[in-house]
VEXKOL-490749 format. One line per 2 residues: number of its first residue (from 1); their letters; for each residue x, y, z of C-alpha. Coordinates in steps of 0.1 Angstrom, whole numbers, plus 5000, padded with zeros to 4 digits. Example, Ala and Ser with C-alpha at 12.3 -4.5 7.8 and 13.67 -1.06 7.14 Angstrom:
REM VEXKOL-490749
1	as	5123 4955 5078 ~ 5137 4989 5071
//
This chain:
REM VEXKOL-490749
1	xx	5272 5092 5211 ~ 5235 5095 5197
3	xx	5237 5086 5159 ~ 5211 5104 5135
5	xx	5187 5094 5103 ~ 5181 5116 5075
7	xx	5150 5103 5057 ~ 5161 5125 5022
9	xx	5140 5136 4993 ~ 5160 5144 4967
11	xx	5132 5157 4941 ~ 5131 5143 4905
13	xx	5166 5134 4903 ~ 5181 5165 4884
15	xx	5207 5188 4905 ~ 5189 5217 4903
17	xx	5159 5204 4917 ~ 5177 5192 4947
19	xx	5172 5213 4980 ~ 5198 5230 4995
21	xx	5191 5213 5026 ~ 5188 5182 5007
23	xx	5224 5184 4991 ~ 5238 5196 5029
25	xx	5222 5163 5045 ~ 5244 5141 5019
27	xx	5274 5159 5024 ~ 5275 5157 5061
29	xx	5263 5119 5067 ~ 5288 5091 5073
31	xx	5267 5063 5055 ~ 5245 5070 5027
33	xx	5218 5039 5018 ~ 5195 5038 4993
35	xx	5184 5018 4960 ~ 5210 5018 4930
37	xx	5195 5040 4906 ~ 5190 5067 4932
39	xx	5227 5062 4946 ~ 5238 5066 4911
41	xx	5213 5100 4904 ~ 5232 5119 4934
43	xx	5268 5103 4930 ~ 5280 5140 4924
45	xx	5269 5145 4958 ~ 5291 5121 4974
47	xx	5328 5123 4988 ~ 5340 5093 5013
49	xx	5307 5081 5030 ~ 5300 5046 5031
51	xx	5275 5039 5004 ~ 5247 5006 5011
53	xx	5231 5002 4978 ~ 5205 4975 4973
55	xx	5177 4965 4944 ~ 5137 4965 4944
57	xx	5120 4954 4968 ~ 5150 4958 4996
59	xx	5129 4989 5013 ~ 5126 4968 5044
61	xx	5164 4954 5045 ~ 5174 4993 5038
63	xx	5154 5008 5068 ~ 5167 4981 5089
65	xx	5202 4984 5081 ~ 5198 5024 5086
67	xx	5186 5023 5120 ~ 5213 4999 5128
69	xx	5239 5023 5119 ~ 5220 5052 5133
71	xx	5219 5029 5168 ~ 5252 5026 5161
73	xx	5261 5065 5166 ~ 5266 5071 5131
75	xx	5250 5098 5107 ~ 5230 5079 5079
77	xx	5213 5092 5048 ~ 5186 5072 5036
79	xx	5177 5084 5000 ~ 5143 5083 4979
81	xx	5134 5104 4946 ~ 5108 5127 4949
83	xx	5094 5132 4985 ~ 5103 5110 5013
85	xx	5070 5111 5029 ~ 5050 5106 4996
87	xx	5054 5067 4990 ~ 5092 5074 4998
89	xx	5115 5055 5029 ~ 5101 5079 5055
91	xx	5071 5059 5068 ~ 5092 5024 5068
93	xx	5120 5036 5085 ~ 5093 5051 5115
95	xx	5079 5020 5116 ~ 5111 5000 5118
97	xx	5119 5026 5148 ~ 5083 5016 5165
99	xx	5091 4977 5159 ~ 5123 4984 5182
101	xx	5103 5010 5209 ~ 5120 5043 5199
103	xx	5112 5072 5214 ~ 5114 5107 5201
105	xx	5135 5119 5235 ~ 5156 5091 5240
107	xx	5163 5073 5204 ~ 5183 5080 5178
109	xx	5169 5116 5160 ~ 5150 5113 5130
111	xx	5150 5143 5105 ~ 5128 5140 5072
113	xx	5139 5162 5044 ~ 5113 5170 5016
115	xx	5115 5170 4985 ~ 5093 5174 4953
117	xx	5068 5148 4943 ~ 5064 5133 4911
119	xx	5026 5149 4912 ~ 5043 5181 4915
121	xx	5076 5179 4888 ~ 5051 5164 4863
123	xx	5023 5186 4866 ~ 5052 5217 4861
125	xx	5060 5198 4826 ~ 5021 5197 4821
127	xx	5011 5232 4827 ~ 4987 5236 4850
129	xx	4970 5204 4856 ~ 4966 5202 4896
131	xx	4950 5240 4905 ~ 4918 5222 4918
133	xx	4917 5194 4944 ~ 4936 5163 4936
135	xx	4952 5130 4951 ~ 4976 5104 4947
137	xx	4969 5067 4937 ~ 4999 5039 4931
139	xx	4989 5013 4912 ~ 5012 4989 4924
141	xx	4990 4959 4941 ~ 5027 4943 4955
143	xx	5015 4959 4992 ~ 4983 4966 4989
145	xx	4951 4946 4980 ~ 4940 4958 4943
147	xx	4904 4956 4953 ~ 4911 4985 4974
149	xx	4930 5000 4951 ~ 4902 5004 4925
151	xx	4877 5012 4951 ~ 4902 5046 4957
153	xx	4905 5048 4919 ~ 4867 5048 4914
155	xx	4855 5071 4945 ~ 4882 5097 4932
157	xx	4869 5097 4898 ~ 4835 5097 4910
159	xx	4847 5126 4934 ~ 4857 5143 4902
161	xx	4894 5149 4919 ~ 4928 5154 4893
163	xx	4944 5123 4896 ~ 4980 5114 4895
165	xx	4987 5077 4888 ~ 5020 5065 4908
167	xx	5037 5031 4897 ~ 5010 5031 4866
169	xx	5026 4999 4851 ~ 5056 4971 4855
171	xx	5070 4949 4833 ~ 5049 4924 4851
173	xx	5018 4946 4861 ~ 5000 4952 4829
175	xx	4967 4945 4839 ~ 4963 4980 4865
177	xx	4964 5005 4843 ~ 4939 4987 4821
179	xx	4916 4984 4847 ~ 4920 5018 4866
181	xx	4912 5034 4826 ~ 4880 5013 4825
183	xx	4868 5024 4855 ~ 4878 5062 4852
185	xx	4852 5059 4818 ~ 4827 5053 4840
187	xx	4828 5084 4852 ~ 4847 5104 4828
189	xx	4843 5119 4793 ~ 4867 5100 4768
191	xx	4877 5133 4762 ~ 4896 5139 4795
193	xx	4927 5153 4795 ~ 4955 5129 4803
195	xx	4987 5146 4805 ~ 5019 5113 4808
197	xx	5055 5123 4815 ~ 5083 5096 4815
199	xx	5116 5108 4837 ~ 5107 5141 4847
201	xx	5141 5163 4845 ~ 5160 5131 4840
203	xx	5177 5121 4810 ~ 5154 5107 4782
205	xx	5125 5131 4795 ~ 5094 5123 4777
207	xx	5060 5146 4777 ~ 5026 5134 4764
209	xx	4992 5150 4763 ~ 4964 5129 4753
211	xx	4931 5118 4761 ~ 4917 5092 4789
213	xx	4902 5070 4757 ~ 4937 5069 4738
215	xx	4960 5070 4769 ~ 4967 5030 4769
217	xx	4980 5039 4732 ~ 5009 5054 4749
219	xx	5042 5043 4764 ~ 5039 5036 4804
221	xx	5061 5023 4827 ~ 5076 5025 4865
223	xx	5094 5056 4854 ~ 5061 5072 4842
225	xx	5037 5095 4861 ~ 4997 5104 4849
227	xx	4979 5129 4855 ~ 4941 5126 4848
229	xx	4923 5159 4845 ~ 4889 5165 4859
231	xx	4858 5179 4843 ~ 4869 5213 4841
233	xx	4908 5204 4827 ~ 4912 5218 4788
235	xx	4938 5214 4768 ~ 4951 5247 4753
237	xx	4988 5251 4733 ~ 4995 5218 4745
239	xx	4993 5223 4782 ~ 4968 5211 4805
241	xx	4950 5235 4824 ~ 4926 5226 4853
243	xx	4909 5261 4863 ~ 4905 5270 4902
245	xx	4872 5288 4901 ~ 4882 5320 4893
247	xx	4859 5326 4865 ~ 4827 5321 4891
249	xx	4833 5355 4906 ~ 4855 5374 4885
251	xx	4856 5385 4844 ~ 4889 5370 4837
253	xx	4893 5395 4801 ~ 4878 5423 4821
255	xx	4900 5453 4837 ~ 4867 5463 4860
257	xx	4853 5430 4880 ~ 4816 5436 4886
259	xx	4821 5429 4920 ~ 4843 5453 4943
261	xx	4870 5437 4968 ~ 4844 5440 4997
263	xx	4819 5424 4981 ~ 4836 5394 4969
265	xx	4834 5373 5005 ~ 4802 5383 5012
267	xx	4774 5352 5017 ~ 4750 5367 4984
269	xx	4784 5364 4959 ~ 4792 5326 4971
271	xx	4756 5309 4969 ~ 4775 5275 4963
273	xx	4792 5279 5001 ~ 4785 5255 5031
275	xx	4770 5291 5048 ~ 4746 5300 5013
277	xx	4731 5262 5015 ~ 4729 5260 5050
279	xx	4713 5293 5053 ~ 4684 5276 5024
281	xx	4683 5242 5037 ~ 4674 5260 5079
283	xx	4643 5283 5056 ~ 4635 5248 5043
285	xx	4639 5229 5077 ~ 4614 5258 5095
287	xx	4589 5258 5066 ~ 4588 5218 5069
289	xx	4586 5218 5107 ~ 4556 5239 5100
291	xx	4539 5215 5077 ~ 4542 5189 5105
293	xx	4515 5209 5130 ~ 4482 5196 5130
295	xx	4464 5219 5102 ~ 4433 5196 5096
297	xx	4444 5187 5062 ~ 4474 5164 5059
299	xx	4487 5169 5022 ~ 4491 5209 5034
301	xx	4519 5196 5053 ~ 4540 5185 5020
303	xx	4523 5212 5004 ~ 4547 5238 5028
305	xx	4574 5218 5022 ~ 4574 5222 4991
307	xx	4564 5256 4992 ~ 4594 5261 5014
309	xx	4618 5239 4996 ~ 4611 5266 4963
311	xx	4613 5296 4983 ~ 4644 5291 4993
313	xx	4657 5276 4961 ~ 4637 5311 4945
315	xx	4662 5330 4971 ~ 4689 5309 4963
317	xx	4685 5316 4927 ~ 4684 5353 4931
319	xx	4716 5349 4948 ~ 4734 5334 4920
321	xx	4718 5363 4893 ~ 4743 5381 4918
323	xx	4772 5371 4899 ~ 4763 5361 4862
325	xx	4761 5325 4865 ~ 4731 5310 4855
327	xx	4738 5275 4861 ~ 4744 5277 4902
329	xx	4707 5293 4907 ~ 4700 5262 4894
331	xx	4725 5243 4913 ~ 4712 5260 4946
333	xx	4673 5251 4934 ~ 4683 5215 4935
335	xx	4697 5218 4970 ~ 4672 5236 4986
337	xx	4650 5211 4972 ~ 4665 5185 4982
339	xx	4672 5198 5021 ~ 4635 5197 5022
341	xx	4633 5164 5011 ~ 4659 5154 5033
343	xx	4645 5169 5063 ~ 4613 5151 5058
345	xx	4632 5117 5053 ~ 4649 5126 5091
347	xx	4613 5132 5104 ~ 4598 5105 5095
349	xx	4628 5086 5110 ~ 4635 5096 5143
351	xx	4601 5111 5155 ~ 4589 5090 5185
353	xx	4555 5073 5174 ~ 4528 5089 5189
355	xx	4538 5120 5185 ~ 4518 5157 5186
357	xx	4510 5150 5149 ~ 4499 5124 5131
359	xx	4518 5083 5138 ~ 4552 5081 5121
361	xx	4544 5062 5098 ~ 4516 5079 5086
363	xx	4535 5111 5084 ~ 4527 5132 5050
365	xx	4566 5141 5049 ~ 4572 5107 5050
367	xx	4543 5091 5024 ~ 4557 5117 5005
369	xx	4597 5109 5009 ~ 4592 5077 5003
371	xx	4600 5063 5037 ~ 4577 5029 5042
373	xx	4555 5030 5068 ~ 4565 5001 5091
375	xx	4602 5011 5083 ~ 4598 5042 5099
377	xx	4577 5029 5130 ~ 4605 5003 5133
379	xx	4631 5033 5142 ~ 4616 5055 5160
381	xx	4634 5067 5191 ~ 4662 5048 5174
383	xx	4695 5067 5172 ~ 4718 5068 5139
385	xx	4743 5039 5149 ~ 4711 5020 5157
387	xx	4695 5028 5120 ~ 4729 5022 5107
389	xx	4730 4983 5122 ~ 4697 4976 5112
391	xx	4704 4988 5077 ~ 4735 4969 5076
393	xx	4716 4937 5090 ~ 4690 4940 5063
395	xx	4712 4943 5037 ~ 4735 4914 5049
397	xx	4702 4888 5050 ~ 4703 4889 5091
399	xx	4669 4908 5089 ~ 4663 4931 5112
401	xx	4694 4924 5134 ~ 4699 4933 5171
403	xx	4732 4958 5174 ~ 4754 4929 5176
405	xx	4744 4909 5147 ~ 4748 4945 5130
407	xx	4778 4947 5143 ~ 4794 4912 5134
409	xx	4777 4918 5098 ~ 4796 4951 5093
411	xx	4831 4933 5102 ~ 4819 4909 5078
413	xx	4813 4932 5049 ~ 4844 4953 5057
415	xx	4868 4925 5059 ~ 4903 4930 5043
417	xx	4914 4906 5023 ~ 4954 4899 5023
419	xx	4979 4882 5001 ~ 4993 4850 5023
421	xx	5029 4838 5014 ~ 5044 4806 5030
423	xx	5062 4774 5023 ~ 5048 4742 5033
425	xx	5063 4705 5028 ~ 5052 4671 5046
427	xx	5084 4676 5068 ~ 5123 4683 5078
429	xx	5137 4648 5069 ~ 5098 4635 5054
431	xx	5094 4639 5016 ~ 5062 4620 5009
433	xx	5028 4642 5008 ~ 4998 4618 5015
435	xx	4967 4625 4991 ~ 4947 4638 5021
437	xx	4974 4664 5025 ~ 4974 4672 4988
439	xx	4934 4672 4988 ~ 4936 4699 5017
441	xx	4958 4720 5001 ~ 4941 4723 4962
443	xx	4907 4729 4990 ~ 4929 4754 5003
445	xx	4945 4772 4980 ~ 4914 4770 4953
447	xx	4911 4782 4919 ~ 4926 4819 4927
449	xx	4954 4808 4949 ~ 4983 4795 4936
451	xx	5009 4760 4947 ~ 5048 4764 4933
453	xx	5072 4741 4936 ~ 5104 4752 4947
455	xx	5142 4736 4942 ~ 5140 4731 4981
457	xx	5117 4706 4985 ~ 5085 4726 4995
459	xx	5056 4736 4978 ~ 5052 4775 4976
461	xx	5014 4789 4988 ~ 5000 4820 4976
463	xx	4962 4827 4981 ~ 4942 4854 4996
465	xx	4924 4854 5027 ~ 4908 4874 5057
467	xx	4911 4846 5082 ~ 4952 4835 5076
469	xx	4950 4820 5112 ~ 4923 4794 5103
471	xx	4938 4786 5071 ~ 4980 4779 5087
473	xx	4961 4756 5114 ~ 4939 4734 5095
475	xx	4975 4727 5073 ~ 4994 4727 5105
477	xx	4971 4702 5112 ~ 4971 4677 5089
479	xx	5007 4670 5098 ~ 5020 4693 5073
481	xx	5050 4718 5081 ~ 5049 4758 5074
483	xx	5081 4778 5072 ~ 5077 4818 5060
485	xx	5096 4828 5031 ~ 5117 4857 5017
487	xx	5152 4865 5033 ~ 5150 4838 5063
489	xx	5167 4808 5071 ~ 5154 4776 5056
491	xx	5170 4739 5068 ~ 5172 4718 5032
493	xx	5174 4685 5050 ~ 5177 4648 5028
495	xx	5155 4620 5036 ~ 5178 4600 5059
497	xx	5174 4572 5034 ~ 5138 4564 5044
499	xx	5148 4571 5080 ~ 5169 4538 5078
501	xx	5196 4564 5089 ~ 5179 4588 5110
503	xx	5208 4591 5140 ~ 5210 4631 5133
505	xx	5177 4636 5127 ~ 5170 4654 5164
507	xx	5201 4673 5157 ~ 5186 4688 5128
509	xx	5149 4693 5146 ~ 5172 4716 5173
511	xx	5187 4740 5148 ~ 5152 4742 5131
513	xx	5136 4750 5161 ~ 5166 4779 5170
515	xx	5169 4795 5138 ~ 5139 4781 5113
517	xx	5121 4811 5100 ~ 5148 4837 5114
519	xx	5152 4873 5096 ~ 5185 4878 5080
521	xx	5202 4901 5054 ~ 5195 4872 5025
523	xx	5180 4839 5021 ~ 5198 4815 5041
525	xx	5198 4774 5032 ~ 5214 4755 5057
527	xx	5216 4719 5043 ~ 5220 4687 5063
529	xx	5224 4657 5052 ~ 5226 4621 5072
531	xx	5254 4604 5060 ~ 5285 4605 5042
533	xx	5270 4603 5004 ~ 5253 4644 5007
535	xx	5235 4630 4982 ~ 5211 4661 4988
537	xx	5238 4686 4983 ~ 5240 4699 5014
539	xx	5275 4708 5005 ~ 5268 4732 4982
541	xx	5243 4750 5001 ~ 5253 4787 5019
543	xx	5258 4763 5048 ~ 5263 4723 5047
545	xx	5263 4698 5076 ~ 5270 4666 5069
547	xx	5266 4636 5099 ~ 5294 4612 5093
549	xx	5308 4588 5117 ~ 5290 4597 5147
551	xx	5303 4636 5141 ~ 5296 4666 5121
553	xx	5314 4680 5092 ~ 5309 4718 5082
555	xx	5311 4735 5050 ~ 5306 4771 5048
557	xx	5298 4795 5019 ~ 5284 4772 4989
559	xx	5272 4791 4960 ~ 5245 4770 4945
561	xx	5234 4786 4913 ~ 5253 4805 4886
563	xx	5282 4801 4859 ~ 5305 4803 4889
565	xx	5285 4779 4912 ~ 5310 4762 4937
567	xx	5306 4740 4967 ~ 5314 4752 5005
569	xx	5347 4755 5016 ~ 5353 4724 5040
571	xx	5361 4746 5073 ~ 5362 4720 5100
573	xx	5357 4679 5102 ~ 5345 4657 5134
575	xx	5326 4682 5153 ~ 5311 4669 5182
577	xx	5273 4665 5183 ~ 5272 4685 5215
579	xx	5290 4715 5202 ~ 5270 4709 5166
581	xx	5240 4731 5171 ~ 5262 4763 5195
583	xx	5284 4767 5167 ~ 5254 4768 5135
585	xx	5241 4794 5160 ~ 5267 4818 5165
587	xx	5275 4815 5130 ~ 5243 4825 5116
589	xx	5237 4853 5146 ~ 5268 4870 5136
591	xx	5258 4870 5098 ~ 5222 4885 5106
593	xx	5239 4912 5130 ~ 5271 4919 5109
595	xx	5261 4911 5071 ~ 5250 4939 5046
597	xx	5213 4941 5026 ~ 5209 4920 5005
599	xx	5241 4904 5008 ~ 5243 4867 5004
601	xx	5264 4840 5034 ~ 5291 4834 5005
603	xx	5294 4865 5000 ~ 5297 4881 5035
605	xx	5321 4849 5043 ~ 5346 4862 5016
607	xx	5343 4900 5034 ~ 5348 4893 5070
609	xx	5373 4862 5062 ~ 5367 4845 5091
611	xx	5335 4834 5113 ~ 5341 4816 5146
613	xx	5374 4809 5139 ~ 5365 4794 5103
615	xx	5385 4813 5076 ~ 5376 4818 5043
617	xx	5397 4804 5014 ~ 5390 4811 4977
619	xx	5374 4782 4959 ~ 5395 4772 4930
621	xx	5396 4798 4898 ~ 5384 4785 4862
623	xx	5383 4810 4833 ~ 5345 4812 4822
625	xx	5343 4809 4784 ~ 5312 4834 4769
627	xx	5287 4811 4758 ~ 5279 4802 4723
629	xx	5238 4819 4725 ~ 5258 4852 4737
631	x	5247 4853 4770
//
């Protein structure tokens, strides 16, 4: 039996805003997975499914576990507010189903439910804030580089677009919303509407209008959405108001409009249209093509053009007396103008040299555009990618570069830049880093990168980089050892006293090589330690191995940190080297195919009760006093 998802947006988070095929989707699925504060917004919604609930950042865990259970032959409800298409689960859990080769005829079926975006429940609260073209930035850098997020922030400002500000700020991203204001000023009056709303139709609902120069003056957080009027937004009554356009055609206080229904499509009433400038910029284009014959006199030429150019910016003009607005004749002077201009520009860069008239480069069009005389020679019979490259080479240092050079200069300028994550540490049983090691990794890691040191013996690397491949082999080597990080399994080995007892040691290097850097529900630490002593605590680790006497003891289901910290449960003694490494395996296999999200070895251990034949036994109860700070 085929199981099914249903990706589901359940709007803002109040009942009423929930769609009726929304609430029907809950009802009917068997397993219902999503973060806790959603699960707890539609727990009125819920009878006997099975509910997976996880924290932040689990998004990944969640989509994984849901196709599972879909693949599984169950019906499973995976839950986002708002929309689930609009920085919702919908796009994760699709590209979860392409990691494992689904197909839309033969895998599990997929249905995504919509629901209403934040952009959309806010701007409701606001008035009428989004009547005029608008997009969507988040602000969160966690997934995305922030230099590309600006970039967005500034071309939509520049754009002059409504914006609507997603994940605006975090308890530990302050800086964004900072920066995304400074930039918006660029562009912006101070005086633009901002319209904030905290927990649209949730509890503790909280509305602010205000301006983009006093918006930081204002309360914003994760549960906050902003909307960012454009030049035309006003604030009236208290709502925000961005107007469609109406007001170019039509009398808004007027019961007769000057112009009748028929009239109102028509080419004269729009002289702002694609068709109205076109229509100038060909009369332009013919009148400029003109000035290019040979006339005996070279500044007639631009003198046509520019005759041209105002005749049909004179039409144009006319056009816009059609329908009372003043300001697009002048509007549709500029344009016409400027196809003029434009046209020469083209001219002068494309005509082949030796041409009916006079040499490109000596072209009155382009004298009078602007276009330099060897510059234009250089191009002609070039076509646009051509121009492009050479552009692109000049402006790079390559000089006037071949296609290729262009080519390798544009990768070079476009180049994404991503956040790289890992742990590195001399070794599995080595714990000295040699001052070459340590001088490679400050070169490394440089001034913006970051080096952590971590309870497990590793140092942990953040930097940014376009090239992550050069960087993990010039570490990789200088002898040093890389292992990813997150919710993978990690070997926490000791030092085998200096090696002095280093009989295990290629046991440990075989379960590294198996299951080092595998994907499981949680953050797996397998500690192994050489002899008798654990002086490394392997004991207390999720799982311990300890090498003692030529054999292997196993603990299973240590719980390292916390009031209630305790060691693993001591499941089996004298293990056999030869059965050593088939028994970790199956043990942590079953855990990654059988354990919940974000649910931790010791935990999982005390839920299934048994693993391979180990059984779980409670570790000895202690009453936990309240401490004396309160905590």
């Amino acid at each position: 039996m085929k199981g099914k998802l249903l990706i589901i947006g359940f709007g803002p988070g109040s009942f009423e805003h929930i769609t009726q095929r929304a609430r029907e989707a809950i009802q009917e699925s068997d397993v219902v997975i999503g973060y806790n504060t959603y699960v707890d917004l539609i727990r009125g919604l819920l009878s006997d499914q099975q509910v997976v609930r996880t924290g932040m950042t689990e998004e990944v865990s969640r989509a994984q576990e849901a196709v599972r259970q879909a693949e599984a032959g169950l019906k499973v409800a995976v839950i986002s507010s708002g929309d689930a298409g609009v920085y919702g689960m919908a796009g994760l859990v699709y590209e979860v189903l392409m990691e494992r080769g689904w197909r839309k005829e033969t895998g599990v079926e997929v249905e995504v439910i919509p629901g209403i975006s934040a952009i959309n429940s806010t701007a409701s609260l606001l008035g009428a804030p989004v009547m005029h073209d608008a997009c969507t930035i988040s602000l969160s850098d966690h997934l995305t580089p922030w230099e590309l997020i600006i970039r967005r922030v500034e071309a939509a400002a520049a754009a002059d677009f409504v914006i609507a500000l997603y994940n605006p700020r975090s308890g530990r991203r302050t800086r964004q919303i900072v920066e995304t204001q400074k930039m918006l000023l660029k562009y912006r009056s101070p005086d633009t509407p901002v319209g904030i709303v905290k927990s649209a139709y949730r509890d503790r609902q909280e509305i602010e209008v205000t301006t983009l120069e006093a918006m930081l003056e204002h309360d914003i957080g994760m549960l906050t959405t902003v909307i960012i009027g454009n030049s035309t937004t006003v604030v009236y009554d208290g709502l925000m108001i961005t107007p469609r356009g109406y007001q170019r055609k039509y009398t808004l206080g007027a019961d007769v409009q000057p112009l009748r229904p028929h009239e109102r499509l028509r080419q004269e009433a729009e002289p702002w249209s694609l068709e109205a400038t076109a229509a100038g910029g060909a009369a332009a284009q013919q009148a400029s093509e003109r000035a290019s014959w040979p006339v005996g006199d070279e500044d007639d030429g631009w003198e046509a053009d520019e005759a041209a150019g105002g005749a049909a910016a004179q039409q144009a003009s006319e056009r816009a007396w059609l329908v009372g607005d003043e300001d697009d004749g002048w509007e549709a002077e500029e344009a016409a103008g400027g196809a003029a201009h434009d046209a020469a520009v083209l001219r002068a860069a494309v005509r082949p040299a030796g041409g009916s008239a006079a040499p490109v480069g000596d072209s009155p069009a382009a004298a009078a555009a602007g276009v330099p005389a060897s510059s234009a020679a250089a191009a002609g019979g070039a076509g646009p990618l051509a121009l492009a490259l050479e552009a692109l080479g000049r402006v790079s240092g390559l000089g006037a570069a071949p296609a290729a050079a262009g080519a390798a200069a544009a990768a070079k300028l476009f180049r994404q830049e991503a956040i790289l994550e890992f742990a590195v540490s001399p070794g599995l049983a080595e714990k000295r880093i040699t001052s070459a090691q340590m001088m490679l990794l400050a070169e490394v890691v440089g001034e913006k990168g970051s080096m952590e040191y971590t309870p497990h013996h590793q140092l942990l690397i953040r930097l940014k980089t376009a090239d992550p491949d050069s960087v993990t082999k010039r570490l990789r080597a200088a002898g040093l050892l890389l292992a990813p990080v997150g919710d993978v399994v990690q070997l926490k080995a000791c030092d085998f006293c200096n090696m002095d007892k280093g009989d295990s040691v290629p046991y440990l290097e075989q379960i590294h090589g198996k299951l080092g850097g595998m994907k499981v529900p949680k953050e797996l630490k397998i500690g192994f330690n050489g002899c008798g002593m654990a002086c490394y605590g392997a004991v207390k680790e999720d799982i311990g191995i300890v090498y003692r006497r030529e054999k292997f003891d196993l603990f299973l289901g240590g719980k390292t940190v916390g009031r209630n910290a305790h060691p693993g449960v001591p499941v089996a003694e004298g293990i056999e080297p030869d059965r050593l490494i088939e028994t970790i395996e199956r043990i942590v296999r079953g855990y990654a195919d059988k354990g919940h999200p974000n649910e931790r070895f010791h935990k999982y251990f005390a839920r299934v009760k048994e693993v391979e034949g180990f059984k779980y036994r409670e570790p000895a109860a202690f009453e936990i006093e309240n401490a004396l700070c309160g905590d």
